[in-house]
C-alpha positions as CSV (number, residue, x, y, z in Angstrom):
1,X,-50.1,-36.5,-51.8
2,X,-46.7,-35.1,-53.1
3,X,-43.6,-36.3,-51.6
4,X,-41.2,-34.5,-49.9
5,X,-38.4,-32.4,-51.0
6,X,-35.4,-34.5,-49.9
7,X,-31.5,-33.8,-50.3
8,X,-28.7,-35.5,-48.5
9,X,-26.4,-33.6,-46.2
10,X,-23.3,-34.2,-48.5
11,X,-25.5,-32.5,-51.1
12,X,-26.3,-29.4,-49.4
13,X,-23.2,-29.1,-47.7
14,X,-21.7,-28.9,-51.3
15,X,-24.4,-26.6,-52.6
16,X,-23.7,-24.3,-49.9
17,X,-20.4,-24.4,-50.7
18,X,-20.4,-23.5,-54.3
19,X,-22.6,-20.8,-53.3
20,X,-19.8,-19.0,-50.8
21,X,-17.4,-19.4,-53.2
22,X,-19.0,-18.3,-55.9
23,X,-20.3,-15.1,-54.1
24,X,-16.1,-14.7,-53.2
25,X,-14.7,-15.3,-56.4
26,X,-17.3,-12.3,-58.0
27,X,-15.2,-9.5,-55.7
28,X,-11.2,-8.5,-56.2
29,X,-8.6,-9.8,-54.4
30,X,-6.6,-9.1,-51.5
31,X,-2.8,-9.8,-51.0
32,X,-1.2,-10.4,-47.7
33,X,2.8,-11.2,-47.0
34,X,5.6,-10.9,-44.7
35,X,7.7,-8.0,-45.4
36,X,11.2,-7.2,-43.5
37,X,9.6,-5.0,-41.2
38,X,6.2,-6.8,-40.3
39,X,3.0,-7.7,-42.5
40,X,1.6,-5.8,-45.9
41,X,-1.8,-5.8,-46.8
42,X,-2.6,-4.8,-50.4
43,X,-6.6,-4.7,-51.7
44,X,-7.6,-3.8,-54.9
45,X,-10.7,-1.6,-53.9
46,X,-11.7,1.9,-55.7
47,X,-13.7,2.9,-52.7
48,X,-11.9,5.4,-50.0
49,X,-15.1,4.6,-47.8
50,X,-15.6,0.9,-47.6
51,X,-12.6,-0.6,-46.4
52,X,-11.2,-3.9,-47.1
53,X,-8.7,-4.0,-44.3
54,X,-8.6,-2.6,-40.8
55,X,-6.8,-2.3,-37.7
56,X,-8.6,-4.7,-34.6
57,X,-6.0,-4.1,-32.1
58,X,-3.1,-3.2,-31.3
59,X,-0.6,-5.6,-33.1
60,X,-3.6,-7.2,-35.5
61,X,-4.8,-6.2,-38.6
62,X,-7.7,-7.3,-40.1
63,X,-8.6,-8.1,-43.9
64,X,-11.7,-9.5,-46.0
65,X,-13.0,-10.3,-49.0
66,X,-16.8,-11.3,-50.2
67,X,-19.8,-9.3,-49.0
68,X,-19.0,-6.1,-47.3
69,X,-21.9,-6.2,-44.6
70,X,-21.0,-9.4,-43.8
71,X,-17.7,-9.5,-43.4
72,X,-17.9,-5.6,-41.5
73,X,-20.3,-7.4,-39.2
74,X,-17.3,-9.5,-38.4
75,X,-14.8,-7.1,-38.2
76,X,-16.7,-5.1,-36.1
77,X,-17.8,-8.0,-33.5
78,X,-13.7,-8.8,-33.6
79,X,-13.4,-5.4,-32.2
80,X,-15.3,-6.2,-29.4
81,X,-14.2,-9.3,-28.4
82,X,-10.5,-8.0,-28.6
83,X,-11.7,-4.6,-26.4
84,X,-12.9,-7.0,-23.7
85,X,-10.4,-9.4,-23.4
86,X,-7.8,-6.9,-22.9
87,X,-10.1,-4.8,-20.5
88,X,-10.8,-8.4,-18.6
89,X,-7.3,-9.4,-18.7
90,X,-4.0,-8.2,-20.3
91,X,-3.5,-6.1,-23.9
92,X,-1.0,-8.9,-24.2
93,X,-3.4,-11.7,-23.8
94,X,-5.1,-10.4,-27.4
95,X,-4.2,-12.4,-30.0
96,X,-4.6,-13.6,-33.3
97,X,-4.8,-17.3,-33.0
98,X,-7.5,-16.3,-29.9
99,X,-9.7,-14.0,-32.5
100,X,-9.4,-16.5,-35.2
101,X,-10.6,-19.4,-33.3
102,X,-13.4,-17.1,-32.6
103,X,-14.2,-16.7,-36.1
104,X,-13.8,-19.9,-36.9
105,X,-16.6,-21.0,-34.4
106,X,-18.5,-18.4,-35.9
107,X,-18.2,-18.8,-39.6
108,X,-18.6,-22.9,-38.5
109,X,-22.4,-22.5,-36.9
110,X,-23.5,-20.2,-39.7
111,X,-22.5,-22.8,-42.6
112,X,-23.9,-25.6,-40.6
113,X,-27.0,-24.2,-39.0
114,X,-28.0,-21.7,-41.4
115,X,-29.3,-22.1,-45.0
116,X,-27.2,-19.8,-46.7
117,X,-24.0,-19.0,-45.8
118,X,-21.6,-16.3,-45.4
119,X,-19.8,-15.3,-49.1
120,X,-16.9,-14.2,-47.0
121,X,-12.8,-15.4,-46.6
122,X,-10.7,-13.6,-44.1
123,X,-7.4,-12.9,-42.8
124,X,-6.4,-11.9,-39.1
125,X,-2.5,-11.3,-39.0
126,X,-0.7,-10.4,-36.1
127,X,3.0,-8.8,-36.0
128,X,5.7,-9.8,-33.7
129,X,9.2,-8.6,-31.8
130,X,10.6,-10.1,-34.8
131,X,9.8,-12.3,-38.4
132,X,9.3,-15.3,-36.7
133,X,7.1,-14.2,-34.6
134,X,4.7,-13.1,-37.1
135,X,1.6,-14.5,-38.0
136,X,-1.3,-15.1,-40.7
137,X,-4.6,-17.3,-40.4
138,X,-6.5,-17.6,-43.0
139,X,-10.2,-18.7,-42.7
140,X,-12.9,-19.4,-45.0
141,X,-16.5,-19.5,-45.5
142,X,-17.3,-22.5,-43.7
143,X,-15.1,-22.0,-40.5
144,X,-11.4,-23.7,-42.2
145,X,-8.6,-21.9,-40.6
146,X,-4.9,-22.5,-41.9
147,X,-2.2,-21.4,-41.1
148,X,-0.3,-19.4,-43.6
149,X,3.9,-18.9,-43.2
150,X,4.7,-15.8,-45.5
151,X,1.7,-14.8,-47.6
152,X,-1.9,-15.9,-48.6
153,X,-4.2,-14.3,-51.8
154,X,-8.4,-13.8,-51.4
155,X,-11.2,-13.7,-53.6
156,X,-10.9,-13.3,-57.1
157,X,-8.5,-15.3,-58.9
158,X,-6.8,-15.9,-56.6
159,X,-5.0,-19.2,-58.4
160,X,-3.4,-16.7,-60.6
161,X,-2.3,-14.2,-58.3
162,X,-0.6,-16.6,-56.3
163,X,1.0,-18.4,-58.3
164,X,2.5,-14.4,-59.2
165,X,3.3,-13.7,-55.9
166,X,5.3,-17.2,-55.6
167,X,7.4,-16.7,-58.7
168,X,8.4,-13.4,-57.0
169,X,8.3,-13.6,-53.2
170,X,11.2,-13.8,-51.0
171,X,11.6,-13.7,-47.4
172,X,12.7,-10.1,-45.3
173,X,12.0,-8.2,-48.9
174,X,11.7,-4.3,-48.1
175,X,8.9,-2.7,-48.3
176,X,9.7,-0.7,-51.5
177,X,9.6,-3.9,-52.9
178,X,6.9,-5.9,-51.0
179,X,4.6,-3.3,-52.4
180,X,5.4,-3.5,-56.5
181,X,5.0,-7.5,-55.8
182,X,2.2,-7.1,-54.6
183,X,0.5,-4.8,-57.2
184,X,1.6,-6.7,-59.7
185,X,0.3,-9.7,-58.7
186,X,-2.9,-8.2,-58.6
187,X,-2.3,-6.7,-61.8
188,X,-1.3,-10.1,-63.1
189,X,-5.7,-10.4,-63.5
190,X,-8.1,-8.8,-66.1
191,X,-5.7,-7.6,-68.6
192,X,-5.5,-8.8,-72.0
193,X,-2.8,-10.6,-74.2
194,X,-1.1,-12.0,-70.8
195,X,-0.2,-8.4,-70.0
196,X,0.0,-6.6,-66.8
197,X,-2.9,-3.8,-65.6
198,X,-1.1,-0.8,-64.4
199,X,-3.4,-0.1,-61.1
200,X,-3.3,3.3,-60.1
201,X,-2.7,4.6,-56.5
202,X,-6.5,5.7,-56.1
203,X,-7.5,2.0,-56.9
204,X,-5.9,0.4,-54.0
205,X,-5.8,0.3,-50.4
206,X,-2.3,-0.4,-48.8
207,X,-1.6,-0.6,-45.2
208,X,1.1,-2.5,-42.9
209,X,1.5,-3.8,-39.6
210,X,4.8,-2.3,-38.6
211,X,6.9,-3.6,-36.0
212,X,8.7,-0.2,-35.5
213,X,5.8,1.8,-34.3
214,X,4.9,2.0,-31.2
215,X,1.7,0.6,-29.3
216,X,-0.5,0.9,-32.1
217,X,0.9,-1.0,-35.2
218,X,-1.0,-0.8,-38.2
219,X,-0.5,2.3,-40.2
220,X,-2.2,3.0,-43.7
221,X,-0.3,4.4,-47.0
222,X,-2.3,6.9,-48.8
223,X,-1.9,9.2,-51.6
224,X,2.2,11.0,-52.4
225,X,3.4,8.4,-50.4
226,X,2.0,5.3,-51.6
227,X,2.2,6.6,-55.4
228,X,6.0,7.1,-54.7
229,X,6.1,3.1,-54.0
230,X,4.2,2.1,-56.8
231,X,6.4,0.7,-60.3
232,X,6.6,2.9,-62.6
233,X,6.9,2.2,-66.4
234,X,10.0,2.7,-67.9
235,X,10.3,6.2,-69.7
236,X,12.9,5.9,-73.1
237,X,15.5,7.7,-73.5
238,X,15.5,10.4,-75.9
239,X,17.4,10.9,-78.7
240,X,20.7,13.1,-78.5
241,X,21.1,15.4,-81.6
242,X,24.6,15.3,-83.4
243,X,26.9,18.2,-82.4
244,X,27.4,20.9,-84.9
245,X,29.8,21.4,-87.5
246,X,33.4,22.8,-86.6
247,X,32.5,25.2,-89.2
248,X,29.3,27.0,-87.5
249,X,29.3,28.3,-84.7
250,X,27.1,27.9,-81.8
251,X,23.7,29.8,-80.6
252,X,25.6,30.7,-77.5
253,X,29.5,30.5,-76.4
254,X,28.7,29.7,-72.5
255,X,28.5,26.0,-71.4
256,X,25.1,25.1,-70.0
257,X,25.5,24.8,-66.2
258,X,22.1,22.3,-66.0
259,X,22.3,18.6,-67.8
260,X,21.6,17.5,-71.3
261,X,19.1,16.0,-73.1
262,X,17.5,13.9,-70.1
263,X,20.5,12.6,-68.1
């Protein structure tokens, strides 16, 4: 008679754990900070259909990295939870600390009771009247939630890209420059020689929590105008020919009206 299989709970608690992190560190990462005017999300994701980050309610955003069904399974049940709580009670009594204690609880029971777990880290940020009021939880896999003060990095290398947003971040920056932080950080990944990737506009998906809207606060920034707030490389100057001799005269006697040679 063959024995048993037999593993201790420390073991299969770590096994499970490599596992969701694995299965996290395989996708690209996400980048969330404060900005002047409320909270940024920047993903690195190709696809216009599959989004990484999404509006729950009315002053909470929403963003994930890992396995899309999974995490849109959680996105989607946030949704609901948020609807009937402000139905129930109050708009006002929706919150982010309320809907990440729910997916805490969630994320929790499935690591514990189930034997694989979900290969999925989150981020439910909420925007207030003002800076200090604003707020960003970060939970993983196995129900952790933390509270982050000014921005947080997911999936991928994340080390690497937050140790680029650190060296650069600053408190109440624009948004004209939250955004190049941002994309370079994630840029800061995959290129070669210790260079930067130049990520193009169609590669990305931008969108803010903005305390100067109205009711609804989370607006995305698509095509012209996020392509206007990306960094652009610098373009060198061109070389100005020498004026001509005293001695020979000019193709034309009449001053042109427009500027020279690139100024």
């Amino acid at each position: 008679m063959s024995m048993p299989f037999y593993a201790s709970a420390e073991q299969i608690m770590r096994d499970r754990s490599e596992y969701a992190r694995k299965g996290i560190a395989r996708g690209r990462s996400v980048v969330v900070l404060t900005y002047a005017d409320g909270v940024l999300f920047v993903a690195e994701n190709p696809s216009s259909a599959l989004h990484k980050v999404s509006e729950i309610y009315d002053r909470i955003g929403f963003a994930a990295v890992g396995k899309y069904n999974e995490f849109e399974n959680l996105r989607v049940a946030g949704i609901r939870l948020a609807d009937l709580r402000g139905y129930s009670y109050d708009r006002r009594d929706v919150t982010a600390r309320a809907l990440a204690n729910a997916y805490a609880q969630t994320l929790g029971s499935i690591f514990t009771e189930q034997q694989k777990p979900y290969e999925v880290e989150l981020c439910v940020a909420e925007v207030g009247s003002s800076a200090a009021d604003d707020q960003l939880y970060r939970l993983s896999y196995d129900g952790t939630i933390v509270d982050e003060p000014e921005y947080l990095v997911m999936g991928g290398q994340a080390d690497v890209v937050t140790a680029a947003v650190k060296d650069s971040f600053r408190a109440g920056l624009p948004l004209s420059d939250a955004i190049p932080l941002a994309v370079a950080a994630l840029g800061s990944v995959g290129a070669e020689n210790g260079t930067t990737r130049a990520i193009p506009a169609e590669g990305l998906e931008v969108a803010v929590l903005d305390r100067n809207r109205g009711k609804r606060k989370f607006r995305r920034i698509t095509g012209a105008a996020l392509a206007s707030l990306l960094p652009t490389a610098d373009v060198p100057a061109t070389d100005v020919p020498a004026p001509a001799p005293a001695d020979e005269p000019s193709e034309t006697s009449q001053p042109s009206e427009g500027p020279q040679n690139g100024a």
